[in-house]
C-alpha positions as CSV (number, residue, x, y, z in Angstrom):
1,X,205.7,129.4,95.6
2,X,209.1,129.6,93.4
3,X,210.7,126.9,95.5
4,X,207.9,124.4,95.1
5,X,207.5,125.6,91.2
6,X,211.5,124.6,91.1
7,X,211.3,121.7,93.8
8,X,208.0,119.8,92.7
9,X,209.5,119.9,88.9
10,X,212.8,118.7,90.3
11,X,211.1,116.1,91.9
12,X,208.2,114.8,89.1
13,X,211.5,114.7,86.1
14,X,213.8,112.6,89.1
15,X,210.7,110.0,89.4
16,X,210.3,110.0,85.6
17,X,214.0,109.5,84.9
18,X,215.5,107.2,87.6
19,X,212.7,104.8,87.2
20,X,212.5,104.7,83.4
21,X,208.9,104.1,83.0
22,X,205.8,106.4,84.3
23,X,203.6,104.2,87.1
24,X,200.7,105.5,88.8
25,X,202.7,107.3,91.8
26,X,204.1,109.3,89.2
27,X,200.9,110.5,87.5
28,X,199.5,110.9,91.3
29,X,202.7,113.4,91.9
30,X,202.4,115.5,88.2
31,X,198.8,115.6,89.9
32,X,200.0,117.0,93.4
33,X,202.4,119.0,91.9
34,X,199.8,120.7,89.0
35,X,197.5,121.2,92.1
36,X,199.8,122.8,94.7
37,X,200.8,125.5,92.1
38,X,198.9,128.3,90.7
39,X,198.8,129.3,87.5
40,X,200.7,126.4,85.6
41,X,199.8,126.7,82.3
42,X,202.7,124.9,80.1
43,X,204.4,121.2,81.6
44,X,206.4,119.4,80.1
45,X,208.4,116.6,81.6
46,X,211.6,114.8,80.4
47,X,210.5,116.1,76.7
48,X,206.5,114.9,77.4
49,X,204.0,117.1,77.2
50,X,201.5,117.3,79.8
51,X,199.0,119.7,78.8
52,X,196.1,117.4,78.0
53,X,197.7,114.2,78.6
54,X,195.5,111.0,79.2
55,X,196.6,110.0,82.7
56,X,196.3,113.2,84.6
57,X,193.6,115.0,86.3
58,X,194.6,117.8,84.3
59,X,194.1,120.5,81.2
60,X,196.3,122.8,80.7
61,X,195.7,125.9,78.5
62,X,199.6,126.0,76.8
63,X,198.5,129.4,74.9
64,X,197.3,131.3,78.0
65,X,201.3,133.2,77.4
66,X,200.0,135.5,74.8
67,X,198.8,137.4,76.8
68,X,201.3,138.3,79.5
69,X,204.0,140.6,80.0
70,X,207.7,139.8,80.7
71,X,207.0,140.8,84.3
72,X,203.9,138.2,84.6
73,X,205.1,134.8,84.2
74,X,208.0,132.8,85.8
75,X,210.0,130.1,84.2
76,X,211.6,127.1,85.6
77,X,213.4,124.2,84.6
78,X,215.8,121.1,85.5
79,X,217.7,119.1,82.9
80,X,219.3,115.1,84.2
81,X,222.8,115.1,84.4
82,X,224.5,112.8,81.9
83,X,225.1,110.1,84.6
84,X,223.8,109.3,87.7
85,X,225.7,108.8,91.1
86,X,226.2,105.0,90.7
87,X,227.5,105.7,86.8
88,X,225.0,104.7,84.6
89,X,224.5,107.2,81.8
90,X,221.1,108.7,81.0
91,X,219.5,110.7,78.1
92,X,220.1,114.2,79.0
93,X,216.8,115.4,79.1
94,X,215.1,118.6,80.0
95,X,211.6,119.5,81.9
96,X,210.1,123.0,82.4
97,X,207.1,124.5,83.7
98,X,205.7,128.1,83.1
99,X,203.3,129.8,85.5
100,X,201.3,133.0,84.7
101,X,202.0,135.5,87.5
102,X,199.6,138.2,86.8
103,X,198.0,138.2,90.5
104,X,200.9,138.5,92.4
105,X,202.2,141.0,89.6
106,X,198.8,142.7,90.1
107,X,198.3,142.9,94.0
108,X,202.4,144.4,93.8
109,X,201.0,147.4,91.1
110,X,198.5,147.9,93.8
111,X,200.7,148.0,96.7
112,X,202.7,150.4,95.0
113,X,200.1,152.8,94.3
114,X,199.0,153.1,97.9
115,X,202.8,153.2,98.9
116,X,203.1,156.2,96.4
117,X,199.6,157.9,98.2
118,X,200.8,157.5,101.8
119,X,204.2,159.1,100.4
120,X,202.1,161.9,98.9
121,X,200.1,162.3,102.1
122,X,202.9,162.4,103.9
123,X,205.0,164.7,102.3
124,X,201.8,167.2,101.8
125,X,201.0,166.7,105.5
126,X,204.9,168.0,106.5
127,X,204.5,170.7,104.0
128,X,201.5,172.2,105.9
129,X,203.0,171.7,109.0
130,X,205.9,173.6,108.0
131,X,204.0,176.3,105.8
132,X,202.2,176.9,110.0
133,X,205.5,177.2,111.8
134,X,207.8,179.4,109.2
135,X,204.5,181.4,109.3
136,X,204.3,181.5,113.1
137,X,207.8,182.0,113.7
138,X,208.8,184.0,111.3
139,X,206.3,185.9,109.1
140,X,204.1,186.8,112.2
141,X,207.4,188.5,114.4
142,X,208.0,190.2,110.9
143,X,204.5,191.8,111.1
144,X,204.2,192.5,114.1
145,X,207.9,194.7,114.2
146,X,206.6,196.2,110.9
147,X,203.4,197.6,112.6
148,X,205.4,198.6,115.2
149,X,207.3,200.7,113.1
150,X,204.9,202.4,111.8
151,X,202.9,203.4,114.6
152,X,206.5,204.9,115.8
153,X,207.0,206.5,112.4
C-alpha cells in the first residue's frame, strides 16, 4: 500500500509537470490513483487541490485528520526537481497525499492483544506444568522420607 501511496503520487505530479497542462488521461489517473488507495483523505497535486475539484470522480473529506493519532495516518510526498533530464528548468513544485490508517492501526492493536493472551497462556500453562513436576519430584520423595521417619521414630 505505501509504495503505491508514494508511486501513484510520483506518477499523477510527473504527468501534471512534464506535460504542463492537465488532459483527460491525467484526470483518469488522479481517478485510478484516488481509487486504488484507501483512506486518502487530503491530495494535492503540483500545489492543486483536489479535494472537491470539478474533473474528478472524487470528494475528499480534507478535515477527516482531527481525529487521528500520530500513529494513524501516513504522509507522502514528491517535489520536481529544478530541471529536467534534457535541461529545461521547471517550477519546483510540491505534491502530497495523506491517508488515514486507523484500520491497519486497529487490526495491529488487536493482533497484539491476542499475541499478549497466547503469551499469558503459555507462560501459565509452563507454570502448572512445572508446579506438577517440582511437586512430583521433589515435595512427594520429601514426604514420603518424612513419614518414614516417623514411623521409625
Amino acid at each position: 500500500e505505501a509504495l503505491l501511496a508514494e508511486g501513484g503520487l510520483k506518477m499523477v505530479h510527473n504527468m501534471l509537470v512534464l506535460n504542463g497542462r492537465a488532459s483527460p488521461g491525467f484526470y483518469s489517473a488522479v481517478d485510478d490513483y484516488q481509487r486504488n488507495t484507501d483512506g486518502m483523505y487530503v491530495l494535492v497535486i503540483n500545489g492543486t487541490r483536489f479535494e472537491h475539484h470539478a474533473s474528478t470522480s472524487f470528494v475528499l473529506d480534507g478535515y477527516d485528520h482531527r481525529s487521528l493519532r500520530c500513529e494513524e495516518f501516513q504522509y507522502t510526498a514528491f517535489m520536481t526537481p529544478w530541471e529536467t533530464p534534457g535541461g529545461t528548468r521547471i517550477a519546483n513544485r510540491l505534491s502530497f497525499a495523506f491517508f488515514d490508517t486507523r484500520s491497519a492501526s486497529q487490526l495491529q492493536a488487536g493482533l497484539n492483544v491476542l499475541r499478549t493472551l497466547f503469551v499469558c497462556l503459555v507462560l501459565g500453562m509452563g507454570a502448572l506444568l512445572f508446579s506438577k513436576d517440582a511437586n512430583n519430584l521433589v515435595l512427594k520423595p520429601i514426604e514420603r522420607m518424612m513419614k518414614k521417619v516417623r514411623e521409625v521414630s
